[in-house]
C-alpha positions in Angstrom: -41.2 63.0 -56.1 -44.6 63.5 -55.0 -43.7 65.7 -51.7 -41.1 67.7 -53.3 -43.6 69.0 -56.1 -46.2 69.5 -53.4 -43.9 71.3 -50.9 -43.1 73.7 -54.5 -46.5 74.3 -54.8 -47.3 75.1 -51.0 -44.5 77.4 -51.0 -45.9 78.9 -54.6 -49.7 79.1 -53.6 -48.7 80.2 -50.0 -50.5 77.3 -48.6 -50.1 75.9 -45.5 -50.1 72.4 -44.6 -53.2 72.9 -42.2 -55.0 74.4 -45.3 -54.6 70.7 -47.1 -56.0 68.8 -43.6 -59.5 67.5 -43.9 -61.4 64.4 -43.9 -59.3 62.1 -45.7 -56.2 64.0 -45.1 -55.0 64.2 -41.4 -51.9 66.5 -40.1 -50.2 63.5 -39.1 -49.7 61.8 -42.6 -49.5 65.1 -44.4 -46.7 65.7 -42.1 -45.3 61.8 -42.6 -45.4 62.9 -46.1 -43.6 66.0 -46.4 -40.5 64.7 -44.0 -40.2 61.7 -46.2 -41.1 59.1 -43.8 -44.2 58.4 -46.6 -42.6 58.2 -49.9 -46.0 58.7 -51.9 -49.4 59.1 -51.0 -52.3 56.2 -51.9 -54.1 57.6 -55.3 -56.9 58.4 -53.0 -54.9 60.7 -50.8 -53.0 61.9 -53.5 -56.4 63.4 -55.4 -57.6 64.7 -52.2 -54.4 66.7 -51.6 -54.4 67.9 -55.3 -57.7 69.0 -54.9 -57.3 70.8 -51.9 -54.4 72.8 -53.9 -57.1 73.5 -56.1 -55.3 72.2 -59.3 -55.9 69.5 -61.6 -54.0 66.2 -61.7 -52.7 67.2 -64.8 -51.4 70.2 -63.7 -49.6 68.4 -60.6 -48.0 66.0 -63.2 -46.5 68.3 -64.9 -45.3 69.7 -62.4 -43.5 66.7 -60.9 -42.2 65.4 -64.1 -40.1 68.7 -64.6 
């Protein structure tokens, strides 16, 4: 699931939610997000917050599929 791979990778990259907040990424669906109440993210929102991890897509994938 996409929030329980990102919520991994926050806790691995010691990133904070606030760092992934920006434009197209407010604290409000980022928080939706991680407490389930969005089940996944629109592919636009999804690239953004991949971005802002500063990973690939690939990378996150893989990560997910394990």
């Amino acid at each position: 699931m996409f929030a329980d791979t990102l919520r991994a990778l926050m806790d691995e990259k010691n990133v904070k939610a606030c760092d992934l907040v920006n434009g197209d990424i407010t604290a409000q669906y980022l928080s939706k997000l991680l407490n389930g109440k969005i089940k996944d993210p629109t592919w636009d929102k999804a690239l953004a917050i991949i971005d802002r991890l500063g990973i690939t897509v690939d990378e996150f994938y893989k990560r997910d599929k394990k």
